[in-house]
Every structure is written in C-alpha cells, then in structure tokens.
KOLTI-330657 format. One line per field, with one value per residue (C-alpha): residue number from 0; residue in one letter; x, y, z. Coordinates in steps of 0.5 Angstrom, whole numbers, plus 500, padded with zeros to 3 digits. Example, Ala and Ser with C-alpha at 12.3 -4.5 7.8 and 13.67 -1.06 7.14 Angstrom:
BEGIN
num: (0, 1)
residuo: (A, S)
x: (525, 527)
y: (491, 498)
z: (516, 514)
! end
This chain:
BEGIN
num: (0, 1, 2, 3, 4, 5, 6, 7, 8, 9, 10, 11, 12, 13, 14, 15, 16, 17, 18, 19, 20, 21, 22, 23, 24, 25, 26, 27, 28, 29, 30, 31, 32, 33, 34, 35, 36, 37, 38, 39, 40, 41, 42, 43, 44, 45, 46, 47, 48, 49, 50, 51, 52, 53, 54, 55, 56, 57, 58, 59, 60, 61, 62, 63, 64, 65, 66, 67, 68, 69, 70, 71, 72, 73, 74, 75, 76, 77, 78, 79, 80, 81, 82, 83, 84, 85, 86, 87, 88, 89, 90, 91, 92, 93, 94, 95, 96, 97, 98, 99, 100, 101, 102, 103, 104, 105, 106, 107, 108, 109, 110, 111, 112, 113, 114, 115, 116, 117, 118, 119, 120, 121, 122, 123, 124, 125, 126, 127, 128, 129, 130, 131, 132, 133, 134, 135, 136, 137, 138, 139, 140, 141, 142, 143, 144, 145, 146, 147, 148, 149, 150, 151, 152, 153, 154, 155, 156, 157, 158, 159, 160, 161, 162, 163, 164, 165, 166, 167, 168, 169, 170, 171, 172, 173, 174, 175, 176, 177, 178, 179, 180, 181, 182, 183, 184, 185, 186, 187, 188, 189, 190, 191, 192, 193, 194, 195, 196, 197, 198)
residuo: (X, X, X, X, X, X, X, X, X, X, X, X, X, X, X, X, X, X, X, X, X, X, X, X, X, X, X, X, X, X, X, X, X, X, X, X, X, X, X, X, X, X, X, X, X, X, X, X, X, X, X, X, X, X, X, X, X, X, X, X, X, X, X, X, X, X, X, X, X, X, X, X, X, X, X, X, X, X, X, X, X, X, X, X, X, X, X, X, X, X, X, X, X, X, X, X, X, X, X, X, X, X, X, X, X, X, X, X, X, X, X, X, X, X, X, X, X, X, X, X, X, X, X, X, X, X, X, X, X, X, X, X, X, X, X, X, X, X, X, X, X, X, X, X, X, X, X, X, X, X, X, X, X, X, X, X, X, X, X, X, X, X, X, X, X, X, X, X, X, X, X, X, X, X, X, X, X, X, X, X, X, X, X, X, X, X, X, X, X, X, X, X, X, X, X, X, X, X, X)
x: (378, 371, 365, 363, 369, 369, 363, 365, 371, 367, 362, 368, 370, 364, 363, 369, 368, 362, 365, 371, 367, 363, 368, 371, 369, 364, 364, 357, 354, 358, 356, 359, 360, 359, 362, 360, 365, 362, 366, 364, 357, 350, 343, 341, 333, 328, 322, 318, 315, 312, 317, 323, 324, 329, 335, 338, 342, 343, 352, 353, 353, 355, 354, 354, 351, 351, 348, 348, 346, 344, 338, 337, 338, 341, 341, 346, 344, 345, 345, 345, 345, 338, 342, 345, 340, 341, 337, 342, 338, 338, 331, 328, 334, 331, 324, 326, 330, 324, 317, 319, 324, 325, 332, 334, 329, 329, 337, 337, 334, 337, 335, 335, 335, 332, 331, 333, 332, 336, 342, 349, 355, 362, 364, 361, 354, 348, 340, 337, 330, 332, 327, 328, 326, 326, 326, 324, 321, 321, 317, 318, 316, 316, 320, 323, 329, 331, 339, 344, 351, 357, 363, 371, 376, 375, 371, 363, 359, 351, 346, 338, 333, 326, 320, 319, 312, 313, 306, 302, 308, 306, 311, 308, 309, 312, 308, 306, 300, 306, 309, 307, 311, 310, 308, 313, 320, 325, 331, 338, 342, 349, 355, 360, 366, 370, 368, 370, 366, 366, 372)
y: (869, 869, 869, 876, 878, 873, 876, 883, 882, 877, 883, 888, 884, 883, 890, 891, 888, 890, 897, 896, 893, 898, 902, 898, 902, 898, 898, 898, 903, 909, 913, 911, 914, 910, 912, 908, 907, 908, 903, 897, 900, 898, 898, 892, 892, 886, 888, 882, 882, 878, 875, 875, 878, 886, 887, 893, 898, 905, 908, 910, 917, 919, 917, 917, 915, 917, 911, 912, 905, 908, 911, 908, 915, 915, 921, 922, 921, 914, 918, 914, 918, 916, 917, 911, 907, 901, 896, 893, 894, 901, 903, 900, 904, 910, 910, 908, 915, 919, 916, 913, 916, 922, 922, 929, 933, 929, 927, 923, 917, 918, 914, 918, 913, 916, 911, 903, 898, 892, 890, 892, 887, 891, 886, 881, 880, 884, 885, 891, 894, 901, 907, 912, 916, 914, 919, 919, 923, 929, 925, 923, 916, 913, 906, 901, 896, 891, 891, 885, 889, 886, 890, 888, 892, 899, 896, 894, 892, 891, 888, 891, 888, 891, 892, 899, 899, 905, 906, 906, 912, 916, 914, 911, 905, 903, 897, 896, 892, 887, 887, 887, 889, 889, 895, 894, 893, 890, 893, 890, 894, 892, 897, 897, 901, 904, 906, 910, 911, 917, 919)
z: (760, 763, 759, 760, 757, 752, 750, 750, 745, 741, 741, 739, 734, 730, 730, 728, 722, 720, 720, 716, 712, 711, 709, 703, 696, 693, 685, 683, 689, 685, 679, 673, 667, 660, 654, 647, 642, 635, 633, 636, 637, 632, 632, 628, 626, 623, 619, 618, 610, 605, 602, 608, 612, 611, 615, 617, 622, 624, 626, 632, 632, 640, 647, 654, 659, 667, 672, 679, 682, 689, 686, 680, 675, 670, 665, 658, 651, 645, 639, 632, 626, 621, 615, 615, 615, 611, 608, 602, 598, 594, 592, 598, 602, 598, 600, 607, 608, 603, 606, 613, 617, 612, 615, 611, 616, 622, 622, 629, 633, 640, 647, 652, 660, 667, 671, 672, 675, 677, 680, 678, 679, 680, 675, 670, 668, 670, 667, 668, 666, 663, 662, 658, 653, 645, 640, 633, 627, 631, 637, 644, 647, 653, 653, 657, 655, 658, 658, 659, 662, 663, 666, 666, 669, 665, 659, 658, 653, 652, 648, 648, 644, 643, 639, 636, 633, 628, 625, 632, 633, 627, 621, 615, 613, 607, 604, 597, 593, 591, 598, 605, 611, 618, 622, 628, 627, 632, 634, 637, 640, 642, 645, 648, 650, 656, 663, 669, 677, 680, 686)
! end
C-alpha cells in the first residue's frame, strides 16, 4: 500500500468514526422530564433562635420538571403545601401558620425553574446551578439554587440547600421580647423520584 492511499483510508476512517459516533444517542443532550415522588420528597427548614435552633418541613404536594440540557430550559413546577408545615411544637406551629405563612390564605409555596446551568452526566452525579422563580405568600422572587443531581437508570434524586431571607420578602417575623428568631430560614430540599428522555 503506498503512503498516499494509506493515508486516504486512514483519513476515511477517522472520518468514519466521527460520524458513527456522532450518531450514538446521548442521554444527557435530550430532554428530560422528572417526576417527584411525594413520598421520598420533603422540604426541611432551620430557623436560628435564641435558645435553639427550630426545625421544620413542608409535604410535597406535586411536581414535575422538564429540562433540556442543549439549551439549558427548563420549565414545570415544585409544588409544596404550606399547610403542612410543621415545627413539632403545636403553639409555635400555630403562630407560624396564623401570623407568617398565613397558610389558609396563601395554601402553597411552589418553585418554578427556567433556566440552569452546568453539565448534565447521562448517569451518575452532576451540580447544577437552577434558576427559577420561588413563590410565597402570594409573591414571586427571582432565585437561584444550587442543585446535586444523580441519575440511575429510570430513577433520580436531588438535594437543594439555600437560604430563604423571609423578612426582606415581606413575611413577619415572628419574634417575641422572650424570644428571638432569625430573620432568614434555610431550606433543604431533598427529591426524588423517576424519569424519562424525550424520543
């Protein structure tokens, strides 16, 4: 075989491979749609006090969520009923629901996502930084959460941790001359539930 068609055949196969590769199906660059499971997913909170720290959550009422790592869109919904909130403690649960959420008036606090950014891995772990919009006691605020995602075969799970500054956000805060609470709650969210691509 001379050089040159040594060459063109080489050249032929390089450029074969490129195309054969570029027609696998990559996971991660099609749209997804991930459905949470009410059952596996909570919305834990800390408010820093006085005396200790309170700790709470919120049930899951719905969600799912549609990201196209392409672009980077996402669109759907995290819907968590304020009605459930729950401190363990009946009286400070009850001032909570009356004076700060006022949860029989405004029944939901949801997150709705539009954009993130990051590297989706077709399996495994990946971090990306989801923006969205966070509703609550009736207004919207623009925020951005940095999210650990793991995918395994049709299955997901996600933990969220970030700092919801109440007050600055119009809701009252619930302090007393005996006891004194921050004016910022942190929030962890853990998910998880099932998933499928787009054909």
């Amino acid at each position: 075989m001379t050089r040159s068609n040594w060459s063109i055949r080489c050249a032929l196969s390089i450029a074969t491979a490129v195309l054969l590769l570029g027609a696998i199906p990559v996971a991660s660059a099609q749209e997804l749609t991930l459905n949470l499971d009410p059952g596996q997913s909570k919305a834990r909170f800390t408010l820093s006090a006085t005396a200790h720290a309170v700790h709470g959550s919120f049930n899951l009422k719905s969600g799912e969520i549609h990201f196209d790592p392409a672009s980077g869109k996402a669109s759907g919904a995290i819907v968590f009923d304020a009605t459930s909130g729950q401190t363990g403690n009946q009286s400070r649960d009850h001032k909570m629901h009356k004076d700060v959420l006022q949860s029989e008036q405004y029944t939901e606090v949801a997150f709705h996502p539009d954009h993130a950014e990051g590297t989706l891995a077709a399996q495994g772990g990946s971090t990306l930084q989801v923006h969205g919009i966070f509703k609550i006691h009736g207004a919207e605020h623009e925020l951005t959460v940095p999210v650990q995602l793991n995918l395994a075969a049709d299955k997901w799970d996600a933990t969220a941790r970030f700092v919801v500054p109440y007050q600055a956000w119009g809701l009252k805060n619930p302090s007393s001359f005996f006891l004194r609470v921050g004016d910022a709650v942190d929030v962890e969210l853990r998910c998880a539930g099932t998933f499928a691509s787009a054909k």
